[in-house]
C-alpha positions, 0 to 999 in steps of 0.5 A: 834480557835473558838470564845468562846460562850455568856454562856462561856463569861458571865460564865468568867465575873461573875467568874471575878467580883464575884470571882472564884466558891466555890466547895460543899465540902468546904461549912465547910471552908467558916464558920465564927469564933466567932470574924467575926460572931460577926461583921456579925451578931451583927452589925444590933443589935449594930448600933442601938445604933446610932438611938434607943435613938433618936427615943425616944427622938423625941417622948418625945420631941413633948411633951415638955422638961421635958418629956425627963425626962423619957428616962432614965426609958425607955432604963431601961426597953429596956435593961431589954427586950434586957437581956430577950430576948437575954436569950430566944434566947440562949434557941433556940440556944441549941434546935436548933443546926442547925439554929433556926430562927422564921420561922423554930421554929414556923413551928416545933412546932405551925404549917406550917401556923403559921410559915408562918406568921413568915417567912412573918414577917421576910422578911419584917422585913429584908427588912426595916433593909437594908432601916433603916439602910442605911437611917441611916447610910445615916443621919451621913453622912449627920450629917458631911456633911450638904450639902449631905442632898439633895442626900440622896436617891443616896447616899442611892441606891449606897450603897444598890448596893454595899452591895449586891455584897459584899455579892454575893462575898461570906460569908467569905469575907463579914464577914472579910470585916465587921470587922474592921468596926464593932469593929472600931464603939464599940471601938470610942463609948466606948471611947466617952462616956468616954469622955463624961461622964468624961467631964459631971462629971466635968461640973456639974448639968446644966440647958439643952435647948431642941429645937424642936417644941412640936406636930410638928409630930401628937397631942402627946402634948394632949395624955394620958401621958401613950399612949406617955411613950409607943409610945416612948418605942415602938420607942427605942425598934427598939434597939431590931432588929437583936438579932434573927439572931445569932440563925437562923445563928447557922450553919454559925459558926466554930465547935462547932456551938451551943457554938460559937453562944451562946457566941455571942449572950451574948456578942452582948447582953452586948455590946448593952445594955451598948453602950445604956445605955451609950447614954442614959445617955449622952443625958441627960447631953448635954447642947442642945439638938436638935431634928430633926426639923426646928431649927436644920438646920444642920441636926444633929443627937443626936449621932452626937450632943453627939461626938460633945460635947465629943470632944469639937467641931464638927471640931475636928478630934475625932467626924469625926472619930466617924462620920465614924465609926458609917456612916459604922457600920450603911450602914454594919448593913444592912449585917444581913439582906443579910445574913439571907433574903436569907437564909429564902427564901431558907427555904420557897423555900424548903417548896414550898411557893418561887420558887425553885431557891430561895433556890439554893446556887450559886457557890460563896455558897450563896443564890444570888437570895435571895440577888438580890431580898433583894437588889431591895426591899430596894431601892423601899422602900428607893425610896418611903421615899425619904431615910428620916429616921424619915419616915421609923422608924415608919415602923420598929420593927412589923414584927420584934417582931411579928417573936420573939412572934411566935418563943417564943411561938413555943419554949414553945410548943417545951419544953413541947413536947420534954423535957429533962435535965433542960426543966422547966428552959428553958420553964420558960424563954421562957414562960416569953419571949413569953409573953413580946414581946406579950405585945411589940407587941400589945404596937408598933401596937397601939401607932405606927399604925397611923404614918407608922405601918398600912402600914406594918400590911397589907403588912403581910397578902398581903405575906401571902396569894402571897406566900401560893398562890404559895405554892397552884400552886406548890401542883397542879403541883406535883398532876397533875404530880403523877405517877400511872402507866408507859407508854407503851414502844417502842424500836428502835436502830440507830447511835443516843444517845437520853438524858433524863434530870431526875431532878425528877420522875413524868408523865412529865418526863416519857412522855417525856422518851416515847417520847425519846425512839421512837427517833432512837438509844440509850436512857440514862436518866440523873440525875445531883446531885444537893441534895445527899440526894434526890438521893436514892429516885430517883434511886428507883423511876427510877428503877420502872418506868424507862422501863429499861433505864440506869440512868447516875448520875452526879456529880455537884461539883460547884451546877451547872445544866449546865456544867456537862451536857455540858461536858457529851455532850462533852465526848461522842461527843469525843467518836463519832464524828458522832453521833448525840445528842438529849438532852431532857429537859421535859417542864411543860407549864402553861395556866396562864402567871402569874403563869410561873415564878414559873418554871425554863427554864432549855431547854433555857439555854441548848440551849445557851449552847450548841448553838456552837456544831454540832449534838447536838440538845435540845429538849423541850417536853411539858406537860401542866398543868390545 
């Protein structure tokens, strides 16, 4: 028995570390219930709670302790935003049946450049929930543990690591590994703040102690009074983060998705506003508060503080439990942004401005390069804020609401066009929406631009421009490679079978097919069905200019190029012992090294392949590209 091959090797240590590959058919029995896409998709929403009404307090705080005062009026307003919204999105819901996240509405509707700018404001806004809510989740650790602090950044990129393959085992297991967690954190919170309040109630009216040190982050003890209200509700509304996945998620649910979605989206609503409200109330009520600062030593956070003072003591086994609790929902939050990261990459992958294996699912049926890709970039980004989460918070929440202005605006475009039962109902609502993250924009660029908010401001139109440079190569590529007329053909026989990879019709593909039949024998042109719905198009295109030679379609049960291929190569070399092989992989070349990487080496992984076989060769033709 021969040695098995390194594909064949590395194909068994990926089906053993991720799990055996999921058939295309049963892409409808991986969707989740409303229970398990509640814990998937609302985790990133509800683990704010943990560090939105800090983030205010640390604004109000470098003023001066009656300033706290205001952060009662401020959640208010947060949670008025969070009621809003959540209601514009359920109006996106029932428009969108089939998913209708930012990127998808604002291309529909205000056009492919203005929904450009929403799957740029998304990606880096998935980007900095993995690194936010790590580093979060990172600081409660840390809360019960003073001594991790040094180790933030380790700590941080191990847990990144460990959420990607999470996710690349497959959504219906992430989903089921999220949930205890997620409703383990709404449980302990709602009953600490019971606790809390009751013991705050008993306790009375008391005289609260702030430490911190005023202006100790920037000269916010001599600004306007109303530039620090709106810096500090700019702060809280990274409460916000999260509500567009529900929508954009809508076929990750069990039939029927629009309902299952809708009911979601309101019960993360009601969840969130009230776990707020509830921590807004208590850090009212605490006879110290500290803010992140010299004079907090153990690195407490205002949760943290809040546990401590419900249970009576931070030893006691009840602010431990609420430690961990809220450590997972936090590190777990990260999960919306590798559900959605790389479903949007698929999105511009299909649309041309990623490469083309962005938007191929792998055979676990999740998009794994979207994954990996998600996964480096947060711990670049933990890495470089040395996962301290008060330097990665003035960073959040503009791409954020950026992808909610345009999605809201696109909507109201949406319900003029096309209109129907109750129309006016839902444009009110999504006019009013569009207008208020408008204006919640403009507050977070002005009051946060200076602290880390210019930083993202020009990350936008950077990804901008990379990825309609990409868009650019791709549209030069399809025009150089546009088929106007067939090349003249020879025919020759032999004991020779010559295979022709046909993944799309265009010159290259058809030089090649003259290349192809001026080898000696048999000529077959091979198609393996990556998209059923592409297929009909090809077959005509084929049957014009494909000079007569027959089409082999192939099916690929598991998305895979490869080994339906490989075991054609095997059948026929079963069917003739003798008979040579020549696999034919047509190659575009590009002048430019940078622009390489946009194509797939499909010939190299033939070759790895079928290295093994004898009569078996793999040729790569190359057309060149300008």
């Amino acid at each position: 028995m021969s040695a098995p091959s390194a594909s064949a090797w590395w194909a068994q240590f990926r089906k053993n570390l991720f799990g055996k590959p999921i058939a295309t058919s049963r892409a409808a029995h991986e969707r989740l219930s409303p229970r398990v896409g509640l814990a998937v998709f609302a985790s990133d929403s509800l683990s704010s709670v943990a560090y939105a009404t800090e983030a205010i307090l640390q604004v109000l705080g470098l003023v001066s302790a009656a300033a706290l005062g205001i952060q009662p009026w401020i959640s208010l307003a947060i949670v008025a935003l969070i009621a809003i919204i959540a209601t514009s999105y359920r109006q996106t819901i029932r428009a969108y049946p089939q998913g209708g996240g930012s990127y998808i509405v604002a291309s529909d509707n205000l056009g492919p450049r203005v929904g450009l700018v929403a799957g740029c404001a998304l990606l880096i806004d998935y980007i900095l929930t993995v690194a936010v809510s790590v580093a979060a989740g990172v600081a409660a650790i840390a809360s019960a543990f003073p001594s991790l602090h040094s180790q933030l950044v380790p700590i941080a990129i191990l847990i990144i690591g460990l959420l990607a393959f999470a996710n690349l085992r497959g959504i219906k297991e992430s989903g089921a590994l999220f949930s205890v967690p997620t409703y383990g954190f709404v449980l302990v919170m709602y009953v600490m703040l019971a606790l809390g309040i009751a013991r705050s109630v008993q306790a009375g009216p008391q005289v609260q102690q702030v430490l911190a040190e005023p202006g100790t982050l920037g000269s916010y003890a001599s600004a306007p009074f109303w530039f620090v209200v709106l810096r500090a509700f700019a702060a809280g509304c990274t409460a916000l983060t999260g509500i567009e996945a529900v929508s954009d998620g809508t076929q990750s649910f069990q039939k029927p998705e629009q309902k299952n979605a809708s009911k979601v989206l309101l019960w993360m609503a009601i969840i969130l506003s009230t776990l707020f409200l509830g921590m807004g109330y208590m850090v009212m009520h605490l006879p110290t508060v500290k803010l992140f600062s010299v004079k907090n030593p153990e690195f407490s956070t205002v949760s943290s503080q809040v546990a401590a003072y419900a249970f009576g003591s931070a030893n006691h086994p009840g602010f431990y439990t609420v430690q961990a609790f809220t450590a997972l929902i936090l590190l777990l939050a990260a999960n919306t942004a590798f559900a959605d990261f790389p479903r949007v990459c698929s999105f511009l992958a299909r649309d041309g401005y990623l490469p083309r294996y962005m938007a191929r699912q792998g055979d676990r049926l999740v998009f794994h390069n979207g994954i990996i890709v998600l996964a480096l970039a947060a711990i670049v980004l933990v890495y470089a804020f040395h996962g301290e989460l008060d330097q990665l918070l003035p960073l959040y929440a503009v791409g954020v609401f950026t992808a909610f202005s345009l999605s809201q605006s696109g909507m109201v475009r949406y319900w003029l066009r096309h209109q129907g039962a109750g129309w006016k109902a839902s444009l009110g609502i999504n006019a009013f929406g569009a207008f208020l993250c408008i204006c919640v924009l403009a507050i977070i660029l002005v009051t946060k631009f200076r602290d880390g908010a210019w930083l993202v401001t020009f990350m936008l139109p950077g990804l901008y421009f990379g990825l309609t440079a990409i868009k650019n190569r791709y549209q030069s590529v399809a025009r150089q490679q546009a088929v106007t007329e067939a090349p003249e053909a020879t025919v020759v026989s032999g004991n020779h079978i010559a295979l022709l990879l046909v993944p799309r019709v265009n010159r290259g593909i058809l030089n090649a097919l003259n290349y192809a039949r001026n080898l000696k024998g048999e000529v077959q042109a091979v198609h393996v069905t990556l998209n059923d719905r592409a297929l009909p198009e090809l077959e005509r295109q084929w049957q014009k200019y494909g000079q007569g030679v027959p089409l082999v379609v192939l099916a690929s049960p598991y998305r895979s190029l490869i080994e339906p291929l490989v075991e054609y190569v095997d059948r026929l070399r079963e069917a003739d012992p003798n008979c040579i092989i020549t696999v034919i992989s047509p190659e575009a070349h590009s002048r430019r090294w940078y622009q390489r990487w946009l194509s797939e080496n499909v010939g190299f992984q033939l070759k790895n392949a079928l290295q093994k076989r004898r009569n078996v060769v793999v040729a790569s033709p190359r057309y060149f590209l300008d």
